[in-house]
py3Dmol code that shows the C-alpha trace and the ligand (Angstrom):
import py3Dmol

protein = """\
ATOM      1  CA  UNK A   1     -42.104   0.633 -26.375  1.00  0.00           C
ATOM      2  CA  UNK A   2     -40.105   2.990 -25.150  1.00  0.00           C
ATOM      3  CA  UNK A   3     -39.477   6.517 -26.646  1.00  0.00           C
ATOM      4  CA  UNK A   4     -36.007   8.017 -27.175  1.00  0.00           C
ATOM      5  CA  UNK A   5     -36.250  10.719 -24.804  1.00  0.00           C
ATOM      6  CA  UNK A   6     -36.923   7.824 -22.164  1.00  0.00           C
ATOM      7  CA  UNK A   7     -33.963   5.917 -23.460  1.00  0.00           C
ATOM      8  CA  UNK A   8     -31.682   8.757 -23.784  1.00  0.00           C
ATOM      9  CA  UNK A   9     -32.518   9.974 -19.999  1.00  0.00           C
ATOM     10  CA  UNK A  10     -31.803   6.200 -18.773  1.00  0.00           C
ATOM     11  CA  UNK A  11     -28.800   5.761 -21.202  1.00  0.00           C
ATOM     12  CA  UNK A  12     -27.556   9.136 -19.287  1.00  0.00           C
ATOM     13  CA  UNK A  13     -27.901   7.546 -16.096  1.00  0.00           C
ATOM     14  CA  UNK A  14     -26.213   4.626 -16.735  1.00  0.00           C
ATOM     15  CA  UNK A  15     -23.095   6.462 -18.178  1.00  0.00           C
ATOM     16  CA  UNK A  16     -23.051   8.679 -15.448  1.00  0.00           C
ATOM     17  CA  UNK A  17     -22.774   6.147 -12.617  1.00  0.00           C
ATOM     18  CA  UNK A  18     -20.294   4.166 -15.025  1.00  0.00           C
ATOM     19  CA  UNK A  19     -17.882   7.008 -15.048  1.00  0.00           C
ATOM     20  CA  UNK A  20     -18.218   7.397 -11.322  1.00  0.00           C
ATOM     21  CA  UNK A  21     -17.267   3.991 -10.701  1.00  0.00           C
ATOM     22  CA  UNK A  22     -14.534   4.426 -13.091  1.00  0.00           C
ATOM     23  CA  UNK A  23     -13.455   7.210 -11.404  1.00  0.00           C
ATOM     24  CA  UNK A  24     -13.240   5.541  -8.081  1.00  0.00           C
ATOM     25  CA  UNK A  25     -10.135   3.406  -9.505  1.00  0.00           C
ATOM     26  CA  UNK A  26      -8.664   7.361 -10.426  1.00  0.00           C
ATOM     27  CA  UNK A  27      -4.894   7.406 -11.190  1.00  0.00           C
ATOM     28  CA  UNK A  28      -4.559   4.130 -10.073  1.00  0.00           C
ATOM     29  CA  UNK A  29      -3.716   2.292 -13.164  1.00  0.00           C
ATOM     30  CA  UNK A  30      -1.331   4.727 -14.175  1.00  0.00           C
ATOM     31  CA  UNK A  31       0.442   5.065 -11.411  1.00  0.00           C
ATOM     32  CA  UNK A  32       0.551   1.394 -10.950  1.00  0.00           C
ATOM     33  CA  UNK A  33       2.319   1.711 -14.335  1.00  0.00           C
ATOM     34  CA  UNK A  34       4.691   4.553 -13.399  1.00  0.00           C
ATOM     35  CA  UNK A  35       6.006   2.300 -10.092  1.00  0.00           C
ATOM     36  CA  UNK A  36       6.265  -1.257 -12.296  1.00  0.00           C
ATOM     37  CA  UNK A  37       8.177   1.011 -14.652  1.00  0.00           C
ATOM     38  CA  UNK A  38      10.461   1.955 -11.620  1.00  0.00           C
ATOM     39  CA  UNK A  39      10.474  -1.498  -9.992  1.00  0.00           C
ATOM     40  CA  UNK A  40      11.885  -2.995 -13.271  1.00  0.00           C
ATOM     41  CA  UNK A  41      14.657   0.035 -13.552  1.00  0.00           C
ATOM     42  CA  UNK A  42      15.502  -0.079 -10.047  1.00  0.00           C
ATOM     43  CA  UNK A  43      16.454  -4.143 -11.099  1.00  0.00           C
ATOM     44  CA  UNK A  44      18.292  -3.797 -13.858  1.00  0.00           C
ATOM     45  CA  UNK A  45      20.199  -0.983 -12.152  1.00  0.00           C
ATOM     46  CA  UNK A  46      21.081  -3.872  -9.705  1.00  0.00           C
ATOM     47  CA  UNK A  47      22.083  -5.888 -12.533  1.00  0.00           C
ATOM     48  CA  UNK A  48      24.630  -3.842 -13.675  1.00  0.00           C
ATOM     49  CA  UNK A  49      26.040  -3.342 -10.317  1.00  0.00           C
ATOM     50  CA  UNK A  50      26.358  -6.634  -9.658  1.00  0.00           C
ATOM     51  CA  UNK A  51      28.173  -7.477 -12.934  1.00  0.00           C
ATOM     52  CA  UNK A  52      31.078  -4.824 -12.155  1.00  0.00           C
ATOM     53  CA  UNK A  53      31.228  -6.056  -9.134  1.00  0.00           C
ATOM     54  CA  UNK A  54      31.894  -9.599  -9.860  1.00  0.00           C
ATOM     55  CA  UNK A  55      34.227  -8.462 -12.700  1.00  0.00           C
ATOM     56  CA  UNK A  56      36.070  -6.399 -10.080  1.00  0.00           C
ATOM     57  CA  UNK A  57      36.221  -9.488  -7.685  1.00  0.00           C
ATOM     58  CA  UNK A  58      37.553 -11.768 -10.497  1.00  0.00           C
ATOM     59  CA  UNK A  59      39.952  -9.101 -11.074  1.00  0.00           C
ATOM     60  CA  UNK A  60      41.251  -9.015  -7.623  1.00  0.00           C
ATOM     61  CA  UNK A  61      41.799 -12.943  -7.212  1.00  0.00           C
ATOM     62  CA  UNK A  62      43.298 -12.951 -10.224  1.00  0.00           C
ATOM     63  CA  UNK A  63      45.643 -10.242  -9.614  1.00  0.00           C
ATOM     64  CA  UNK A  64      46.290 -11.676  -5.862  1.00  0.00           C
ATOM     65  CA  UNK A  65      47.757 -15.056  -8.060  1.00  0.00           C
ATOM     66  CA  UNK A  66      49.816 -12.586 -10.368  1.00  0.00           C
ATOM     67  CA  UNK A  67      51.220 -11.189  -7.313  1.00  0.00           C
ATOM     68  CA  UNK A  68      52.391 -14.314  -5.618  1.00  0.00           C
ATOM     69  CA  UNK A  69      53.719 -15.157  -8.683  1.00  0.00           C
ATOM     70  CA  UNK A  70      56.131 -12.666  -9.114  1.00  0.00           C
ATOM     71  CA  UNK A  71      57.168 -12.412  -5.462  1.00  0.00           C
ATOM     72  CA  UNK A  72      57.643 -16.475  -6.368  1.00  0.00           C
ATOM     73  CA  UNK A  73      59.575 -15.452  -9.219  1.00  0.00           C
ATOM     74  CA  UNK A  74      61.696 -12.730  -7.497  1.00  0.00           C
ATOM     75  CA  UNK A  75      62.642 -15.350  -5.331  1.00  0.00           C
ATOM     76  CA  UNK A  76      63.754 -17.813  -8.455  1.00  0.00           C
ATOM     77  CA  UNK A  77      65.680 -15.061  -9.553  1.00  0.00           C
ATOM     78  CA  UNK A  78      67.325 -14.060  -6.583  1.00  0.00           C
ATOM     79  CA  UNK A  79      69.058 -17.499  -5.803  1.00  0.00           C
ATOM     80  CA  UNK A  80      69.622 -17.516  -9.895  1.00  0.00           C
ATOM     81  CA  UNK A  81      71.433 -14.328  -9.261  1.00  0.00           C
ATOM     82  CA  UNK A  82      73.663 -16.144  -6.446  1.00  0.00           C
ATOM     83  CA  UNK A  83      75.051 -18.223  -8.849  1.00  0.00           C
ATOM     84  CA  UNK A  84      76.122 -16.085 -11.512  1.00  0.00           C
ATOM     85  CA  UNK A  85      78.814 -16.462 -13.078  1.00  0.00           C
ATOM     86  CA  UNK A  86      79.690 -13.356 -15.128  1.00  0.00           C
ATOM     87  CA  UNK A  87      78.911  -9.916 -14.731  1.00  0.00           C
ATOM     88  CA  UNK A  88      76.363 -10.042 -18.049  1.00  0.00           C
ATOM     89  CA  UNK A  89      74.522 -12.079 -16.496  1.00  0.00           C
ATOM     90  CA  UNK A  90      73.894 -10.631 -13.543  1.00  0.00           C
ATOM     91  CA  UNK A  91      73.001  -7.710 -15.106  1.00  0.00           C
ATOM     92  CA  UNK A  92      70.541  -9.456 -16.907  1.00  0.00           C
ATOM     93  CA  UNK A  93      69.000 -11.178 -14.226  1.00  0.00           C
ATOM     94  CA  UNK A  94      69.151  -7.581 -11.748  1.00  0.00           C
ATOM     95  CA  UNK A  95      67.182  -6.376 -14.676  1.00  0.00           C
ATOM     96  CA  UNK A  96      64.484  -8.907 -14.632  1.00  0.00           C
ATOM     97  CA  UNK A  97      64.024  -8.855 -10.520  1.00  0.00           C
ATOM     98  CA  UNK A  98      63.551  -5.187 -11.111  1.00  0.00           C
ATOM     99  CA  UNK A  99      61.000  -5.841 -13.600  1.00  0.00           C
ATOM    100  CA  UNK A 100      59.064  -8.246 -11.577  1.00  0.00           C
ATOM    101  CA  UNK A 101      59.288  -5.710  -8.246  1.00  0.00           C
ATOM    102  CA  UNK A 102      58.094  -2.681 -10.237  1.00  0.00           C
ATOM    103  CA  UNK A 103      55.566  -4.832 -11.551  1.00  0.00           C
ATOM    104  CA  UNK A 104      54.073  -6.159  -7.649  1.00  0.00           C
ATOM    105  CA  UNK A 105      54.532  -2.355  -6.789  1.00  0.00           C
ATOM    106  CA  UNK A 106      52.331  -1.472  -9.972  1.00  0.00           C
ATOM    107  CA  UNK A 107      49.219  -4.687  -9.023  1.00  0.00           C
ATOM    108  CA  UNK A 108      49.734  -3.744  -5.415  1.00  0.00           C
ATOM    109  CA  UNK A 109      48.584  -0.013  -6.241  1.00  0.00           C
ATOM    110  CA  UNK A 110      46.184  -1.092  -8.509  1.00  0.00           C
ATOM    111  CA  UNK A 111      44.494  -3.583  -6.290  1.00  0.00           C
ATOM    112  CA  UNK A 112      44.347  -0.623  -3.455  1.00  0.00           C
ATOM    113  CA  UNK A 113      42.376   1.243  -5.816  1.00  0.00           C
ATOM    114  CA  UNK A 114      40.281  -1.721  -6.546  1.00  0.00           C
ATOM    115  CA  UNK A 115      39.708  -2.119  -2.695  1.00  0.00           C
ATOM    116  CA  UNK A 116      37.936   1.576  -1.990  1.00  0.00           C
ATOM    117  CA  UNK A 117      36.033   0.566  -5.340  1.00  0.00           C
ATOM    118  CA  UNK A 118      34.481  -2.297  -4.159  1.00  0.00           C
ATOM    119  CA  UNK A 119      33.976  -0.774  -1.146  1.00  0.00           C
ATOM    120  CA  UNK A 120      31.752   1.931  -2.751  1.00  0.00           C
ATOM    121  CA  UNK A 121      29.971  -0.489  -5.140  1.00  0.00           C
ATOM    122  CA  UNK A 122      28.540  -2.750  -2.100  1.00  0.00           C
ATOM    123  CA  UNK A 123      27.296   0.282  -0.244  1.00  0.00           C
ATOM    124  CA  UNK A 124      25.805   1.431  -3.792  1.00  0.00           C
ATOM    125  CA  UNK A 125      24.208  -2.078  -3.868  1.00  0.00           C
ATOM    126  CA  UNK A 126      22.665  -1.864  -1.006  1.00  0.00           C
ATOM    127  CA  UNK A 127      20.924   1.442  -1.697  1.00  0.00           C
ATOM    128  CA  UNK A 128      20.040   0.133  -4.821  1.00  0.00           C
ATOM    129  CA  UNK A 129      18.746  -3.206  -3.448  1.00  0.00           C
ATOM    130  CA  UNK A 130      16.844  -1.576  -0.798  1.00  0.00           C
ATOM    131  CA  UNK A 131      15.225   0.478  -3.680  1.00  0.00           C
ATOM    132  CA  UNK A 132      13.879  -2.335  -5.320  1.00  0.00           C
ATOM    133  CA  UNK A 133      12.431  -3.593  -2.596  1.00  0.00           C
ATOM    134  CA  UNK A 134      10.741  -0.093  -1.559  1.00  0.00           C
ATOM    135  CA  UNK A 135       9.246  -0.033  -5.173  1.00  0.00           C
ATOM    136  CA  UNK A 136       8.048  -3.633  -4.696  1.00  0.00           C
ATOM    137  CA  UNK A 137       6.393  -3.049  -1.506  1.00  0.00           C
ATOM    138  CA  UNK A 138       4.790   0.325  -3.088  1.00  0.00           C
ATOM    139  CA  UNK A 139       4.017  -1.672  -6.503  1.00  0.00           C
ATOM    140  CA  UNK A 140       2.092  -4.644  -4.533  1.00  0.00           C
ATOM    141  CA  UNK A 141       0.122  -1.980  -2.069  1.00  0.00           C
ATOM    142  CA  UNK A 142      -0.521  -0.183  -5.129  1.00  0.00           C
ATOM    143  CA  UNK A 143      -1.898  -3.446  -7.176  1.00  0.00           C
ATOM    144  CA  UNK A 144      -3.696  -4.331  -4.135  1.00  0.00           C
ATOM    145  CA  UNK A 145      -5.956  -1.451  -3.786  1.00  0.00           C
ATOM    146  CA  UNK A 146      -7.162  -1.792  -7.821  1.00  0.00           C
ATOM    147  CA  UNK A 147      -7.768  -5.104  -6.893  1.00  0.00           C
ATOM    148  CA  UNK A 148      -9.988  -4.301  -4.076  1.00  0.00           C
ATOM    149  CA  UNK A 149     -11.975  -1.874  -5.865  1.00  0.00           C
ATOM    150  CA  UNK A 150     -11.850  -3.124  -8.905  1.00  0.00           C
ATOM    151  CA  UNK A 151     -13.633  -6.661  -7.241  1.00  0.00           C
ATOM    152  CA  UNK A 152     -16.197  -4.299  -5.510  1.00  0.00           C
ATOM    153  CA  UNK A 153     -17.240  -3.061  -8.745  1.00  0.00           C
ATOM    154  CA  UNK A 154     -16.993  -6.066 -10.999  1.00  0.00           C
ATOM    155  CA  UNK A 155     -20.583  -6.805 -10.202  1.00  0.00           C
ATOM    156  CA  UNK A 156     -21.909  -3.593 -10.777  1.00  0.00           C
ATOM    157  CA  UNK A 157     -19.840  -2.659 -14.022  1.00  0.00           C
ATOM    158  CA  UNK A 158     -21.162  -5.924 -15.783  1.00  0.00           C
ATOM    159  CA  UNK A 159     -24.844  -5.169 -14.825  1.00  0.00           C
ATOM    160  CA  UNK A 160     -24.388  -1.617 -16.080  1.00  0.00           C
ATOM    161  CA  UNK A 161     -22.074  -2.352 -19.296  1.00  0.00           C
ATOM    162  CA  UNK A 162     -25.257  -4.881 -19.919  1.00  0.00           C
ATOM    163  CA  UNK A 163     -28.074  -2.204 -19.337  1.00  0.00           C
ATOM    164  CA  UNK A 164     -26.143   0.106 -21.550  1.00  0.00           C
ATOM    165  CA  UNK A 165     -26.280  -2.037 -24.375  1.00  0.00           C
ATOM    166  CA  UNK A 166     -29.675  -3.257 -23.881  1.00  0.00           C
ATOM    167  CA  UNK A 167     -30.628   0.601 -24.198  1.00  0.00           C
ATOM    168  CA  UNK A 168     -28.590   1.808 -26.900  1.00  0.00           C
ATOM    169  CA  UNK A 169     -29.982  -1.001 -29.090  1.00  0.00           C
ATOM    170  CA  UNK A 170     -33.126   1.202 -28.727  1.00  0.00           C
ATOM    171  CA  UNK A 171     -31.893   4.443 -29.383  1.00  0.00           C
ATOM    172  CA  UNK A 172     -31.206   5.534 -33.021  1.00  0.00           C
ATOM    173  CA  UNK A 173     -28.100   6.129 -34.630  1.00  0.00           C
ATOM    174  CA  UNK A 174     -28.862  10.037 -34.944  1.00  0.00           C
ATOM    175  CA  UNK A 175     -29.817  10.505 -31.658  1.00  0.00           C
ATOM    176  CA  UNK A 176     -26.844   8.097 -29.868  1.00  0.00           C
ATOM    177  CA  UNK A 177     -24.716  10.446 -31.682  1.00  0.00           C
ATOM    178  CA  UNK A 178     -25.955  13.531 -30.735  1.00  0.00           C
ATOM    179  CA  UNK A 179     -25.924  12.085 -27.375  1.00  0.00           C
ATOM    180  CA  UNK A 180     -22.370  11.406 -27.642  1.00  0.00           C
ATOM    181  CA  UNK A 181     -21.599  15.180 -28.841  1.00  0.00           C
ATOM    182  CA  UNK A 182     -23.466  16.656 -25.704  1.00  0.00           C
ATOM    183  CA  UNK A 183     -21.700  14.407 -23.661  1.00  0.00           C
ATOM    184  CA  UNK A 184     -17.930  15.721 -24.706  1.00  0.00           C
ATOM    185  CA  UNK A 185     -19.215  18.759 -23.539  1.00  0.00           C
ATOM    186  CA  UNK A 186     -21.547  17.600 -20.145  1.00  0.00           C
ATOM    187  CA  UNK A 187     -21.167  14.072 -18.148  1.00  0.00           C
ATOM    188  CA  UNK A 188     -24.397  14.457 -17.605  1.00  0.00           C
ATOM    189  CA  UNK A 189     -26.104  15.133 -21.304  1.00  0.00           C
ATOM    190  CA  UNK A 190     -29.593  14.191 -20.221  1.00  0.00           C
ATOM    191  CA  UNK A 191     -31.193  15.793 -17.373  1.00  0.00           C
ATOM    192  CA  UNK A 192     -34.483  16.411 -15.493  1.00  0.00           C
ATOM    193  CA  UNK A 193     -35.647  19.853 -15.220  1.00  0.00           C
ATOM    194  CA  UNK A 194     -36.604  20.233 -11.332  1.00  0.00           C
ATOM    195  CA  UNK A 195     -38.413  23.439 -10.071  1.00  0.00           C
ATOM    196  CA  UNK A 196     -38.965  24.809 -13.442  1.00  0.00           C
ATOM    197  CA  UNK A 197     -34.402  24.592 -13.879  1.00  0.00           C
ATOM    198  CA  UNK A 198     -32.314  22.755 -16.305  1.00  0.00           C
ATOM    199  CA  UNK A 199     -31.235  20.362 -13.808  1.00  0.00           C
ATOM    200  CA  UNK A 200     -27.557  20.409 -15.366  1.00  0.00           C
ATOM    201  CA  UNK A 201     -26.865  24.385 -15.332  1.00  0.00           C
ATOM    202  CA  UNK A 202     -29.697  25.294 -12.673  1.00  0.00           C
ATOM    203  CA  UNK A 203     -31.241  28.287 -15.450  1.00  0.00           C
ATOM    204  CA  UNK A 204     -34.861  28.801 -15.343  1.00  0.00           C
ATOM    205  CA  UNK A 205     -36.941  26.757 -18.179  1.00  0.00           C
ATOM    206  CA  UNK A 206     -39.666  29.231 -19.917  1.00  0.00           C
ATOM    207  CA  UNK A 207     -43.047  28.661 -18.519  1.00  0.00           C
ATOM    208  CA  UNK A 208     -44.138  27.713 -22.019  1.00  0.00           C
ATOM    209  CA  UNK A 209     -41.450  25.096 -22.734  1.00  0.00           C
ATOM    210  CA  UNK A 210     -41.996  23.572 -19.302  1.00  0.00           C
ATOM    211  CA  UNK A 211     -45.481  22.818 -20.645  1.00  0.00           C
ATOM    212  CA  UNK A 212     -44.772  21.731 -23.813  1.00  0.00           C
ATOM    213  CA  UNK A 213     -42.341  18.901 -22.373  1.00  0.00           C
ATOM    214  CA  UNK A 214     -45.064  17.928 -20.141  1.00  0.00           C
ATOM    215  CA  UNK A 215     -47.299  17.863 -23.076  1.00  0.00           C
ATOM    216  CA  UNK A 216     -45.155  16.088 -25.432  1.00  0.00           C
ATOM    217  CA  UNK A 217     -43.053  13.864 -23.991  1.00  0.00           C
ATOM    218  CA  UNK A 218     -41.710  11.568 -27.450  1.00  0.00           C
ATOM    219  CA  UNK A 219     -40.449  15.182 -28.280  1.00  0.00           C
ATOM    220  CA  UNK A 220     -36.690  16.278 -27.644  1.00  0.00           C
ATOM    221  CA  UNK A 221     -36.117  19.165 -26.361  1.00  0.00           C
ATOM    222  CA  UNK A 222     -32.702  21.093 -25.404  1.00  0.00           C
ATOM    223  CA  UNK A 223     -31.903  23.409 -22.377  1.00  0.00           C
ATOM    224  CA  UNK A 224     -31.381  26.455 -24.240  1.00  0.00           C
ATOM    225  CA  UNK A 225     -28.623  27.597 -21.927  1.00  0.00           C
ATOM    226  CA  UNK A 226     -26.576  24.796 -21.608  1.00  0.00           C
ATOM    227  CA  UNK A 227     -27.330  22.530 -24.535  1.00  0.00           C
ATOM    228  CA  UNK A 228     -28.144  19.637 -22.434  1.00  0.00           C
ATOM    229  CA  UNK A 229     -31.566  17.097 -23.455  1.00  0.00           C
ATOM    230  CA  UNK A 230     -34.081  17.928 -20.812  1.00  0.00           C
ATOM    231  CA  UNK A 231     -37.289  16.055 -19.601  1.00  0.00           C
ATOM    232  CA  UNK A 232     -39.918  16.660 -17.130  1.00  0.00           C
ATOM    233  CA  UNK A 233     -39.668  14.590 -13.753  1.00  0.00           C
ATOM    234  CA  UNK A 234     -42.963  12.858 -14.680  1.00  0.00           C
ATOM    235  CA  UNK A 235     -40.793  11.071 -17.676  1.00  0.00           C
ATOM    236  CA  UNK A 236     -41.066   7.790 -16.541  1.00  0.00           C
ATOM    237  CA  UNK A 237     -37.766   5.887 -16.002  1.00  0.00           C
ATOM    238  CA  UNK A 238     -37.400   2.265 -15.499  1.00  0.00           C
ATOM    239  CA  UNK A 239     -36.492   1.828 -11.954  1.00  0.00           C
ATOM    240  CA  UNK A 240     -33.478  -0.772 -12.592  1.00  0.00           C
ATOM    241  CA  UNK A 241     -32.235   2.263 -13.596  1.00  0.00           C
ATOM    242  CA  UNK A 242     -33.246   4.853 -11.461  1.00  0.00           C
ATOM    243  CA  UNK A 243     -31.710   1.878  -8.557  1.00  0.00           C
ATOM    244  CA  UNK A 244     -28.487   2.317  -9.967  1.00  0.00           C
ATOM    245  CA  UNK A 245     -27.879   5.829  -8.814  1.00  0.00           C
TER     246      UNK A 245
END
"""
ligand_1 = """\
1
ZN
Zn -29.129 23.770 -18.816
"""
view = py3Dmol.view(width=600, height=400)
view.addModel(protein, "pdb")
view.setStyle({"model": 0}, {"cartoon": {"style": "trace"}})
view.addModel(ligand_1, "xyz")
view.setStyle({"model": 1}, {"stick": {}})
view.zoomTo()
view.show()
């Protein structure tokens, strides 16, 4: 059986390679996050563009029939006009021809504006479209190297997420909790001392304390400077563990 200072070093171990693997993968997640975010914006800014577009394109063949049809009706009227045969009436129908010119004047202006419009709104498009793919290519590059990192350390994650477990089992609910509280302070909460040092904040370890660890090695002790659980390099450690660094 195994004593908790033995369990607590190897638990220590095991965390510490787990958060170096996880720290291999670094911002990627969130930054994979950041671009999807963009990628999806960068569409539905697309979207939108094309919908004014189209309604500006509808707009223009419809107006394009309005126009023939009052140039078709100016021309009704005009032979109408011919055939008069009072003055009242003529007035009438001068007043309608006028009506129908100022109105093909009016579409005509319009639809000029319409023109440099659409104009504008393809080149946007194409900016826009040529953002979406940018922020694809970066998304799937991005996605990419998780992946390839992420299948590198599949194997060794579940081998160490199952040594953890098998270890903490052993170690008791006091101690994995002071564990845990030394850890929000140091990654590495458990170390060896080496050349008479705490290991974790290099300070010298008292002559007599370095012989009581030897001496007593069920027995927790603490680097006084640092806080950290310290154990003398004799402490035997299983070697799937020690392999793991
Ligand atoms: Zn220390």
């Amino acid at each position: 059986m195994k004593s908790e200072l033995q369990n607590l070093a190897e638990l220590a171990i095991v965390d510490m390679k787990l958060d170096e693997l996880q720290e291999d993968c670094g911002d990627l997640p969130l930054t994979i996050k950041r671009i999807e975010k963009l990628y999806y914006d960068h569409i539905a800014t697309v979207k939108e563009t094309e919908q004014i577009l189209s309604d500006l394109r509808k707009f223009k063949a419809e107006s394009k029939i309005t126009l023939q049809t009052l140039k078709d009706r100016e021309a009704v009227l005009a032979d109408k006009q011919f055939n008069v045969k009072n003055n009242k009436e003529f007035d009438a129908i001068t007043k309608e021809i006028d009506h129908a010119k100022s109105e093909f004047v009016r579409l005509t202006d319009e639809l000029r504006g319409v023109g440099v419009k659409e104009e504008n709104l393809v080149q946007m498009l194409e900016t826009q479209n040529k953002d979406v793919e940018n922020s694809k290519t970066e998304l799937d590059e991005a996605q990419k190297e998780l992946e390839m990192i992420t299948s590198d350390q599949n194997e060794d994650l579940l081998m160490l997420r199952n040594k953890r477990k098998e270890i903490t089992k052993n170690v008791s609910q006091h101690w994995y909790a002071e564990y845990l509280r030394i850890r929000t302070l140091h990654h590495d909460a458990v170390v060896p001392v080496k050349k008479n040092s705490c290991s974790g904040c290099y300070s010298t370890i008292p002559p007599q304390k370095n012989v009581e660890l030897r001496n007593n090695e069920d027995k927790i002790y603490y680097c006084e400077n640092c806080g950290r659980i310290i154990y003398t390099q004799e402490l035997e450690i299983d070697p799937e563990v020690l392999n793991v660094i």
